[in-house]
N, C-alpha and C positions, 0 to 999 in steps of 0.2 A: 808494663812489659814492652819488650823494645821490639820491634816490625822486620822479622829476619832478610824483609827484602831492600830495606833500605835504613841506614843510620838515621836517618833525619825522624821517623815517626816512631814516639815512643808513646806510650797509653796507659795512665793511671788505673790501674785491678781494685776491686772493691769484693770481699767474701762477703754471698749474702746467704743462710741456709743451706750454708755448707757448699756451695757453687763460689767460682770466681770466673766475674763479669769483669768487663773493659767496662771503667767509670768515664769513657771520654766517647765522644761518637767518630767512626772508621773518615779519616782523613785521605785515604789511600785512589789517587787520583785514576780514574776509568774511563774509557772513551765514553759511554753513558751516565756521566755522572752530572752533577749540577752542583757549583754554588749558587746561595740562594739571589737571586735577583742580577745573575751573572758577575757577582763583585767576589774577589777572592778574599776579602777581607773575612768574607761570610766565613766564608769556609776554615779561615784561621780561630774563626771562633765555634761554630758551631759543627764541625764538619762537613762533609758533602753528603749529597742526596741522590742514592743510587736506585734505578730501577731494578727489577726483581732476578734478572736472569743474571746480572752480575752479583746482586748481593750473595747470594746462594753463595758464591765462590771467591767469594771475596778476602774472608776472617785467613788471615794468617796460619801457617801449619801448628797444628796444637789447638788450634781455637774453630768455633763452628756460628755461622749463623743459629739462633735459639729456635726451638721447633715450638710450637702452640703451648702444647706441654707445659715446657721449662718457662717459659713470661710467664704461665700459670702459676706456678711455684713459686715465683718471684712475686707476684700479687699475693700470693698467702700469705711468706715468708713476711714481708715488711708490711702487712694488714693487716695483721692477727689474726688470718683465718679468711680476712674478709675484702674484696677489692673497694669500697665504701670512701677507704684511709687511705689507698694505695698511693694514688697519684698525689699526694700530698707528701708522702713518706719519699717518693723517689723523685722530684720534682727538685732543681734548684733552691734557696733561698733569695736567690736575685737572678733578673734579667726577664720574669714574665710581666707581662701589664695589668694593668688594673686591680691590683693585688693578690694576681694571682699565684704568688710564690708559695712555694712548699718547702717542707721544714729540712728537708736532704738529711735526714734522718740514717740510713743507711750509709752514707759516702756515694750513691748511685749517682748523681749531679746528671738527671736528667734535663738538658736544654731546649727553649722554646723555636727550635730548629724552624719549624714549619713542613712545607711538603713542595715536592713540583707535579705538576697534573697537567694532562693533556683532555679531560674529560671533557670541557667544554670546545676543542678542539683548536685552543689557542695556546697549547702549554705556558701554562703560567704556576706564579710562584706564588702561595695561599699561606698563612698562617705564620709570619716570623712573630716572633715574642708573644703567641699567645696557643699554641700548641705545639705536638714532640708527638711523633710518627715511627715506631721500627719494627724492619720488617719480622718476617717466622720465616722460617723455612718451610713451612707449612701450608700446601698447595689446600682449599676451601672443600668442604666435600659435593658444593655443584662442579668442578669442573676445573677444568687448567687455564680458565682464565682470570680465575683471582686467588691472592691469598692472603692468610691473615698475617695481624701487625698488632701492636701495641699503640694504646692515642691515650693519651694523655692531654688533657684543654685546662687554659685559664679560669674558666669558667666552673670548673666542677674540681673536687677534691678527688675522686674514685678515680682506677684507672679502666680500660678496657680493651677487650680484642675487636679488633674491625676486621672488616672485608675491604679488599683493595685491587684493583683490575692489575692485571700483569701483561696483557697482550692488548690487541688489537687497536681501537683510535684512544681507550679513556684509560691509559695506564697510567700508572705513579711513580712516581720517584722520593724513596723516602731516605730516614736517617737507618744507621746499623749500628748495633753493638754487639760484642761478640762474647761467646762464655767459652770457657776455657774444658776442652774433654778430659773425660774424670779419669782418663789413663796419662795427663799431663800434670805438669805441677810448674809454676814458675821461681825462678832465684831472682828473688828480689834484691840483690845485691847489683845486677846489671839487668834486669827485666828481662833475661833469655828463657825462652820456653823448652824444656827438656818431657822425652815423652820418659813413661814407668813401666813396667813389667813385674809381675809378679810369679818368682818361678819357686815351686817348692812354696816354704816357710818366709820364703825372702822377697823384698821388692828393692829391683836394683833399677838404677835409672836406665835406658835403652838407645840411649846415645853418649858418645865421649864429652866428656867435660870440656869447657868454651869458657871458661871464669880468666879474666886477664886481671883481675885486682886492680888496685890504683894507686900513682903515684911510686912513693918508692916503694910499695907493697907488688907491687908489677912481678909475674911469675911464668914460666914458660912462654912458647913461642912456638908458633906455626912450621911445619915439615916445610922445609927449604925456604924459611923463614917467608913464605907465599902466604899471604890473608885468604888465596882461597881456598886451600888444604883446611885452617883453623871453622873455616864452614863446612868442609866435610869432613875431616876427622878431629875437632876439638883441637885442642894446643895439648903439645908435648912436655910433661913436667919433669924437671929433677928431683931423681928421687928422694934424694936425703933432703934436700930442702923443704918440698912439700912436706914429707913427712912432721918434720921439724916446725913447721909454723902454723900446722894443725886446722887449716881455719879454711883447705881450697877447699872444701865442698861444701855447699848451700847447708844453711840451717835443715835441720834433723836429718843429716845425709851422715856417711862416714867414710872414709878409707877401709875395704877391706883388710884384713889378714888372711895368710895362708889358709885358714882351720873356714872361714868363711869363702873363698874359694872351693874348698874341697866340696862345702855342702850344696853349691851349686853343680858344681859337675856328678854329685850323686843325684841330684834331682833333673839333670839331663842324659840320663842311662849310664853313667860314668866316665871317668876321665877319659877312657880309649873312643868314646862318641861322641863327646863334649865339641872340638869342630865341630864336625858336621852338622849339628841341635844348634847351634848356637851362632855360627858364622851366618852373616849375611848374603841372599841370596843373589848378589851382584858385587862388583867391585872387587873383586880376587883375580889373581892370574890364576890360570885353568890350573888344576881343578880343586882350585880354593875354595868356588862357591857354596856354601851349605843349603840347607832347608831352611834354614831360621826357625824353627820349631816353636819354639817359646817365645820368640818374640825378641831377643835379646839382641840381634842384629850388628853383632864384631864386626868391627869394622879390620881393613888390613891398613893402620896409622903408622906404621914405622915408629922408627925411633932415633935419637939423637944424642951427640955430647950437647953436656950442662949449656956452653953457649951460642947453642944451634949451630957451631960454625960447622960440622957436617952431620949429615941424616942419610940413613937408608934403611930397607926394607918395606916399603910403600908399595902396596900392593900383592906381596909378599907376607907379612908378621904384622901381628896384632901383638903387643908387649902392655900386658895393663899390670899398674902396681900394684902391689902390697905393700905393707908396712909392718910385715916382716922377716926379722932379718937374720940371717944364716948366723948358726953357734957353732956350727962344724968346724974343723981343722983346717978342710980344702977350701973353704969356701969364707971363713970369717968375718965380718965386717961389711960385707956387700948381700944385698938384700933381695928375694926372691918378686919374680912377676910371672902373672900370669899370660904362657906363650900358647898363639895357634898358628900355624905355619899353613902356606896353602896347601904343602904336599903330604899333608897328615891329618886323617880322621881324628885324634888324640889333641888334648890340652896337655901343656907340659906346666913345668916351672923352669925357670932361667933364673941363673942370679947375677948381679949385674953388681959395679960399684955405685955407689950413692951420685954419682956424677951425671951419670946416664938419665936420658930423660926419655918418657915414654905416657900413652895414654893412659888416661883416670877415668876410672867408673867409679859412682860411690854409692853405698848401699845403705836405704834408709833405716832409722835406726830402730 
């Protein structure tokens, strides 16, 4: 997955028991953070070692520090029931000492990171190459001054939950890895994290599609060709093209049709409230804003000619496509999308020629 706040940090995903984790430890630099023994080398290899109040908030949108719980799940998952095997199953196969490598069994590639500790009151740097420390979000049930973590040692094959101080003179500074929320899914084609909603019958992704393809596969473009519209409304596609190369939406995803549109605005009280349900609560000119009801969160992305050279309706019109196309008389040949206007409680359709480029939701299949 790739680090929506910055290009440079991307993070190998691993499914384990039906969860996807970050197989790489959080690199994402904090005023409270540490590489290990102040060398940034550490930190190219192992990641950084974040104390507790940042960790919490640290995991990327879509992703969460793991609560007591889910590490729990995770020790089952790769144990067979049992944490005995654990640390052996998630543990590298190279980089701990004294042969303590584990079989990486999983894809997890947990590293012999170590820890930073001020408990002896000298903050110091304890454990490279022969332990792996991450936090829970999971406050101890003495108190809010420690919480638990996953430890992993050279020494022993099992894994385990510790206790860890969070405040006062003996807190820690550990590693983080993040699990991915079961309302997200990632496109492994460019590691982008998109969240899901499930309305009705149907699960449609809940943000506009961000897929730029590669090379000469490269496809839409940004409202007023600006990179930072394609962060908040997705990139604007041509319709006939998309259409035609079948392939813009992530594995199990699809291009609606008209007939699957419809079934959505019936499972939002119908077409004449489908706005209001469904438009997001910000980002409209007055009085665009909806309730967001369901969760589906329209965005107002305007729309554009095939080669961006002009765009409008930004803030204004949401135009999402279909990929079906008008048979009528008046209309032939150009193809229907799904329109919210801000100055209307109602979804329409619009049809447009194949030229026209506008956002993409795609609906899993």
């Amino acid at each position: 997955m790739t680090d929506p706040r910055t290009p440079y940090f991307s993070y190998r995903t691993v499914e384990i028991g039906g969860r996807t984790w970050m197989a790489e430890n959080m690199a994402w630099q904090e005023a409270n953070s540490f590489c290990y023994d102040g060398n940034t080398h550490n930190c190219e290899i192992y990641g950084r070692l974040y104390v507790w109040g940042d960790a919490k908030n640290l995991c990327p949108e879509g992703w969460s520090l793991p609560s007591k719980g889910e590490w729990e799940e995770l020790i089952k998952s790769v144990g067979d029931g049992s944490a005995k095997k654990a640390g052996e199953a998630l543990k590298t196969n190279s980089g701990w000492k004294n042969d303590g490598n584990g079989t990486d069994k999983y894809g997890f590639s947990a590293l012999p990171a170590g820890f930073w500790s001020n408990y002896s009151g000298d903050g110091g740097y304890y454990g490279l190459e022969g332990a792996a420390h991450f936090w829970s979000a999971t406050a101890t049930e003495s108190g809010s001054n420690s919480a638990y973590g996953l430890k992993l040692e050279y020494t022993v094959d099992s894994a385990s939950m510790s206790e860890y101080y969070v405040t006062g003179d003996h807190y820690y500074a550990l590693s983080v890895r993040c699990i991915l929320d079961t309302n997200y899914f990632v496109d492994n084609r460019d590691g982008k994290t998109y969240r899901m909603v499930k309305i009705g019958d149907q699960v449609w992704m809940a943000q506009n599609l961000n897929y730029k393809g590669e090379g000469k596969d490269t496809i839409g473009y940004c409202y007023g060709k600006n990179s930072a519209n394609c962060n908040k409304y997705g990139r604007l596609y041509p319709i006939e093209e998309t259409i035609e190369k079948g392939s813009v939406c992530p594995e199990g995803w699809h291009l609606p049709d008209t007939t699957e549109w419809f079934a959505l605005f019936s499972a939002v009280d119908g077409k004449e409230n489908a706005a209001t349900h469904l438009n997001s609560t910000s980002g409209w000119k007055e009085p665009g804003n909806g309730d967001d009801k369901f969760g589906f969160s329209a965005l107002p992305g305007g729309r554009g000619a095939a080669s961006g050279s002009s765009c409008d309706g930004e803030k204004e019109n949401a135009w999402f496509l279909s990929k079906t196309q008008c048979q009528t008389t008046s209309c032939k040949g150009r193809y229907f999308t799904a329109n919210f206007v801000y100055s209307l409680q109602s979804a329409a359709f619009t049809d447009f020629t194949g030229t026209t480029s506008v956002s993409v939701r795609c609906l899993k299949d």
